[in-house]
C-alpha positions in Angstrom: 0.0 0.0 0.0 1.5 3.4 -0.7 -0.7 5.4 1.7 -0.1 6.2 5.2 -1.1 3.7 8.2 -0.6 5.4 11.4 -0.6 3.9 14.9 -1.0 5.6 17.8 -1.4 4.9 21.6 -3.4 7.3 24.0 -3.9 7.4 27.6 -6.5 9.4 29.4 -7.3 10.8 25.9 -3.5 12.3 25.0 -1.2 10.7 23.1 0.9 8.4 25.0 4.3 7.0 24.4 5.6 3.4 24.1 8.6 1.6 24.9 10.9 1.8 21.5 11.8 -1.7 22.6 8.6 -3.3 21.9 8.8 -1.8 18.4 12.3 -3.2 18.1 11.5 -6.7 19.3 9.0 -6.9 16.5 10.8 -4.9 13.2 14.4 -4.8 13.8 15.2 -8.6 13.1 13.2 -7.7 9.4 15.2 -4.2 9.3 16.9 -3.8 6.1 19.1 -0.4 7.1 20.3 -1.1 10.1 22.9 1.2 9.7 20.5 3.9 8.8 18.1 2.8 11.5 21.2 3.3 14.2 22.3 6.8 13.5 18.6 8.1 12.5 16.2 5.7 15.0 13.1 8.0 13.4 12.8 6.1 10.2 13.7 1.7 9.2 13.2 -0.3 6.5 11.7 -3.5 7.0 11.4 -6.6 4.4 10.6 -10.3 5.1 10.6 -13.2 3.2 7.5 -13.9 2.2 8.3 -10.2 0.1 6.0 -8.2 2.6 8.1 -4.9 3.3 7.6 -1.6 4.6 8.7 1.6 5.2 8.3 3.1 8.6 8.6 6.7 10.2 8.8 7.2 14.1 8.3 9.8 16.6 8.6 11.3 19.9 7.5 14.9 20.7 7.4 16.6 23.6 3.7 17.6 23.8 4.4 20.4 26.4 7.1 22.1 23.8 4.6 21.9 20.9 2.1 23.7 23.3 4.6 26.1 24.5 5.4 26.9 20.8 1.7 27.1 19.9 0.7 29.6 22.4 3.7 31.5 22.0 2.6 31.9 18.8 -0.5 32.8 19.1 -2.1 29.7 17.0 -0.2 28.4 14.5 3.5 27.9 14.3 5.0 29.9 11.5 5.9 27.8 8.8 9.8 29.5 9.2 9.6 28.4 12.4 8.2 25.2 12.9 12.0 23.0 11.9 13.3 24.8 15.0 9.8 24.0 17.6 10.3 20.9 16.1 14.2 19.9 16.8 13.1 21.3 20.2 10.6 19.0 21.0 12.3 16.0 20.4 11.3 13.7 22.9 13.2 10.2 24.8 14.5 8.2 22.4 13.8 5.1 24.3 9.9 6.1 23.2 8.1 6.2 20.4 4.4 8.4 20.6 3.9 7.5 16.8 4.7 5.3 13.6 3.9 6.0 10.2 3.9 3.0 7.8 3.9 3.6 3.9 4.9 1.7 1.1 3.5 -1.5 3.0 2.2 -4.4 2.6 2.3 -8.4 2.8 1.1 -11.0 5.4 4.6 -11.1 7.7 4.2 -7.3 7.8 0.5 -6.8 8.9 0.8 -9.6 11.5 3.6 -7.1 13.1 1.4 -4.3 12.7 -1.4 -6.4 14.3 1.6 -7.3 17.2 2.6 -3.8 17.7 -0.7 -2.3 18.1 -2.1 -5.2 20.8 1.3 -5.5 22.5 1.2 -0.9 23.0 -2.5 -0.7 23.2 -2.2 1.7 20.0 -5.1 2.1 17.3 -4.4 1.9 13.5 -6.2 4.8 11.3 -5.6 5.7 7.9 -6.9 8.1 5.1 -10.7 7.2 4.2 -13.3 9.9 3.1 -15.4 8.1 6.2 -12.8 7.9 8.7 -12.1 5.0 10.7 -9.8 2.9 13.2 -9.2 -0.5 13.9 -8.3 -1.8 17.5 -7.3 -5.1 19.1 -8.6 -5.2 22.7 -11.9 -3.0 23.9 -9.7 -1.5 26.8 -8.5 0.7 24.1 -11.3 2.1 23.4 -11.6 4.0 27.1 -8.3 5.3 26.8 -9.0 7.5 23.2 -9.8 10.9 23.1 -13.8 12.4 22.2 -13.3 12.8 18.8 -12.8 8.9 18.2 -16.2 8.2 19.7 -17.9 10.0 16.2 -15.1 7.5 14.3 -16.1 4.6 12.5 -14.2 1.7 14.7 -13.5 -2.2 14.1 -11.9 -4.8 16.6 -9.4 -6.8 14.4 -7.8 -10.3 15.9 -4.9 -10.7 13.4 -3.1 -9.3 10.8 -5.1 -10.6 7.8 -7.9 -8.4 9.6 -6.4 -5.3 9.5 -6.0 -5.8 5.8 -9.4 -6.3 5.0 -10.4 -3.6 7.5 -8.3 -0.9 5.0 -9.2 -3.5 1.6 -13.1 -2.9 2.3 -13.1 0.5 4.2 
């Protein structure tokens, strides 16, 4: 799929970060720029054998910075700006508040996906006219903020049903 998938993890209806650990435990034995990966952990590779791949785009921003930033500002960062708020609110490495996949696809690959999001307690959205997310354990669903409650919403149990989740969305 060349579109986005993101995943994201709330708690108490704000984003909320993860352990990069878990992410590694799942991706990095499929990453294919592990050089890359190690002097830039905000972006990997990943292929698998069954010819499933992906490329994926983390991040960790200091919510409290952006905010700062915003009110500063008086709304809206100024586009000359917003490189600078951003390098700024860089958070822990060790975490990760949000992954971008693109370029994705195959079985190997959405299993992880499904493994990510039930291990972190993250949903996974992506662009639909009729927006939508899917989830893997109801708990979730407490934890997101208002806006998700108006969102179209689908408990997946594997992989394969996150793929039909986006193939028939």
């Amino acid at each position: 799929m060349s579109f986005d998938i993101w995943l994201e993890r709330y708690h108490k209806g704000e984003p909320s970060p993860f352990k990069r650990e878990v992410f590694e435990t799942i991706f990095l034995p499929f990453c294919s720029n592990r050089d890359e990966y190690a002097s830039d952990p905000n972006f990997m590779q990943v292929e698998y054998p069954d010819g499933g791949r992906a490329d994926i785009y983390m991040s960790n921003l200091s919510n409290e910075v952006l905010e700062a930033a915003t009110k500063k500002a008086g709304g809206l960062v100024p586009p000359e700006e917003i490189g600078a708020v951003l390098e700024k609110a860089k958070g822990d490495p060790a975490f990760i508040q949000h992954v971008t996949f693109n370029h994705s696809g195959g079985k190997a690959f959405s299993e992880d996906m499904y493994k990510l999001a039930h291990r972190t307690g993250s949903v996974i959205s992506w662009p639909d006219p009729n927006p939508i997310f899917v989830y893997t354990d109801e708990a979730v669903l407490k934890e997101l903020p208002e806006p998700f409650s108006k969102t179209r919403k689908r408990l997946v149990r594997s992989g394969a049903d996150i793929s039909e989740a986006i193939r028939t969305s």
